[in-house]
C-alpha positions as CSV (number, residue, x, y, z in Angstrom):
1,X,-7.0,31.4,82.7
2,X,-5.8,32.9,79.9
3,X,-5.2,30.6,75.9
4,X,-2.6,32.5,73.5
5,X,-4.9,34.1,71.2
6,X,-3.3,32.6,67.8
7,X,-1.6,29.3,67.0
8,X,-2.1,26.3,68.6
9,X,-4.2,25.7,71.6
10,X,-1.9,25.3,74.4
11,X,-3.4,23.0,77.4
12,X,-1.4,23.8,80.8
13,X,-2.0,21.7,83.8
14,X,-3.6,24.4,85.1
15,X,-6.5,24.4,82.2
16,X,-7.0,20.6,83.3
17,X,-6.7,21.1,87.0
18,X,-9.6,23.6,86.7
19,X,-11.9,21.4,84.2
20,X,-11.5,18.6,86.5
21,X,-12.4,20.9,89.7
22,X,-15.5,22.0,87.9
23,X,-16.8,19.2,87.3
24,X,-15.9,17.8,90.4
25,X,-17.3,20.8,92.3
26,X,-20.1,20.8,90.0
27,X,-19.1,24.7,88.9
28,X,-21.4,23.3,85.9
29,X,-21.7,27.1,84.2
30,X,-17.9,28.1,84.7
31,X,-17.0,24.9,82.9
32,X,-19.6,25.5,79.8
33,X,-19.0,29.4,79.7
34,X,-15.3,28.2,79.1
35,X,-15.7,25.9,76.6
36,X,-17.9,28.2,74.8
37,X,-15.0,31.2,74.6
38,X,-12.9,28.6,73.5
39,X,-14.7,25.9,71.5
40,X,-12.9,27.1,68.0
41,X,-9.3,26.6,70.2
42,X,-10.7,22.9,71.3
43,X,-11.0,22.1,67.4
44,X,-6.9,22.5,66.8
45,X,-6.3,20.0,69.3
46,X,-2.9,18.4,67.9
47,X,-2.4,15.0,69.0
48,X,1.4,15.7,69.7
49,X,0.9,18.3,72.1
50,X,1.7,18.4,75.8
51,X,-1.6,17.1,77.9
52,X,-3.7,16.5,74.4
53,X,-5.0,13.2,75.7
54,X,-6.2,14.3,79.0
55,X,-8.2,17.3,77.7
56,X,-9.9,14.5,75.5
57,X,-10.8,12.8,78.8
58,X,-12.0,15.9,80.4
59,X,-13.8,17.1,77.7
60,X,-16.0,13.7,76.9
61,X,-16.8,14.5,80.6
62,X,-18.1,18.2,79.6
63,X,-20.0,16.8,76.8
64,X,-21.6,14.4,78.7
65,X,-22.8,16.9,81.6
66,X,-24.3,18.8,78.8
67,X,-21.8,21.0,76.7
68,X,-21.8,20.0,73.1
69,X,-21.8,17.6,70.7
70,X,-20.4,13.7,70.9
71,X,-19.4,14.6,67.8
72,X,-16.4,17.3,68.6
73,X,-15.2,13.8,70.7
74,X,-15.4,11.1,68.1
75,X,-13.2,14.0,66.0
76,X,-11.2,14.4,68.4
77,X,-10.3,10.6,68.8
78,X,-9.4,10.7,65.3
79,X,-6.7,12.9,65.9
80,X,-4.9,9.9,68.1
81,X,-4.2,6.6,65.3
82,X,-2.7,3.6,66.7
83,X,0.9,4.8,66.2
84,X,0.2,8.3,68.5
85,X,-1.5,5.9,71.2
86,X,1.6,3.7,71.2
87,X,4.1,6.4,72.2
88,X,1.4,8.0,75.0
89,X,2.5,7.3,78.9
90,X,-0.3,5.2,80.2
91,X,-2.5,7.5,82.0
92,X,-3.2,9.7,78.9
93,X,-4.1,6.4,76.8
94,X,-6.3,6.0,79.8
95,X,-7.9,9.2,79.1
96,X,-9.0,8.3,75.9
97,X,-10.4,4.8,76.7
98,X,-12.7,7.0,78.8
99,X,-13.4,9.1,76.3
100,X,-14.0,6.1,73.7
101,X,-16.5,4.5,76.1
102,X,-18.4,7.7,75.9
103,X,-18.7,7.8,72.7
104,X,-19.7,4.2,72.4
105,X,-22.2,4.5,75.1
106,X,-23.0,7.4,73.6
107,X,-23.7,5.2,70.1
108,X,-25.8,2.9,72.1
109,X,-22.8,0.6,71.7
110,X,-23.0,-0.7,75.4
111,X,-20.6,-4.0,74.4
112,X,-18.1,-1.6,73.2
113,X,-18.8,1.0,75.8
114,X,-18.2,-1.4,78.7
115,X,-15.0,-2.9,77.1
116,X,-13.3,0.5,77.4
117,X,-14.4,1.0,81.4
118,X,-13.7,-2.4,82.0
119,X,-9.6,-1.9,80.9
120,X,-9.7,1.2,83.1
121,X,-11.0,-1.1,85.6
122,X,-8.5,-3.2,85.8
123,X,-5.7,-1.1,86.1
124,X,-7.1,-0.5,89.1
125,X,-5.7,2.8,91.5
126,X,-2.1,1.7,91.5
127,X,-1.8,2.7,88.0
128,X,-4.9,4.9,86.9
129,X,-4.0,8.2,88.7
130,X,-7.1,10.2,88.6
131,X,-9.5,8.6,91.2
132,X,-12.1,10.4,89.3
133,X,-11.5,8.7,85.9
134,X,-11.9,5.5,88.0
135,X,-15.4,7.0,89.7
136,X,-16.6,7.6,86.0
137,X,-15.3,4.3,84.6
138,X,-17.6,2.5,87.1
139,X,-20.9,5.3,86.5
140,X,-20.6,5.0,82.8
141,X,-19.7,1.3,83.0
142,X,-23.1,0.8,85.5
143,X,-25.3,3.3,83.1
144,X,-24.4,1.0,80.0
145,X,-25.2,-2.0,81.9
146,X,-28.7,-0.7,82.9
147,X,-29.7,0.5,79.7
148,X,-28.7,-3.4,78.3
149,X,-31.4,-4.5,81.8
150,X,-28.5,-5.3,83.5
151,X,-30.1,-4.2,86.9
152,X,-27.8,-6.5,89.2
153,X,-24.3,-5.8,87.5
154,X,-25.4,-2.5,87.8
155,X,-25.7,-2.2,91.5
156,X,-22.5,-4.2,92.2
157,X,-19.2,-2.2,92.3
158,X,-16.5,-4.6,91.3
């Protein structure tokens, strides 16, 4: 997968195909080794550009296997203010709920943390496309609720 060298960092479907598959696959070491060639790139993430809020997604995902700070996340949340989020096509607003519960959970913010999984939640599969975004909405959403002691809600899949 090649990133122009220069200019902004372009994110093809293909660069988001592949971070998904490795996590999925749990390619663990491809996915770090990637981010790591191209972690200066990641940092001129513009809002505005094709697949921006989807790499936010996938990347909270990256951090929280392993690679990086929460940090680069909460920055890169920054980057998308109400009036960006209000022109984004549902799934990529999606994207960065999951991403926002990371960082909550993250924070030790459970409250917070559960609020975003819970509105993935209920869109339900009809609308959220990526089953996997669904899969982690309920594994973050059950890991919040047992740090809060919460052994039963944490159990149940809703």
């Amino acid at each position: 997968m090649t990133i122009a060298p220069v200019g902004r960092f372009e994110i093809p479907d293909e660069l988001l195909a592949r971070l998904r598959e490795n996590v999925v696959s749990r390619r663990i070491e491809s996915g770090i080794e990637w981010f790591h060639k191209n972690r200066d790139r990641v940092l001129l993430l513009d809002p505005a550009q094709p697949n921006a809020a989807a790499f936010v997604g996938y990347f909270s995902q990256w951090i929280d296997i392993g690679y990086g700070d929460v940090g680069i996340v909460r920055e890169l949340l920054r980057r998308f203010p109400r009036e960006v989020r209000a022109t984004l096509p549902l799934n990529d607003y999606v994207h960065l709920r999951l991403a926002e519960g990371m960082v909550a959970s993250d924070e030790e913010n459970a409250e917070e943390a559960i609020a975003h999984f819970d509105f993935i939640l209920s869109l339900g599969e009809d609308v959220v496309a990526d089953r996997q975004v669904l899969s982690l909405a309920h594994f973050w959403k059950a890991r919040c609720q047992r740090k809060r002691g919460e052994y039963d809600s944490a159990k149940r899949i809703r």
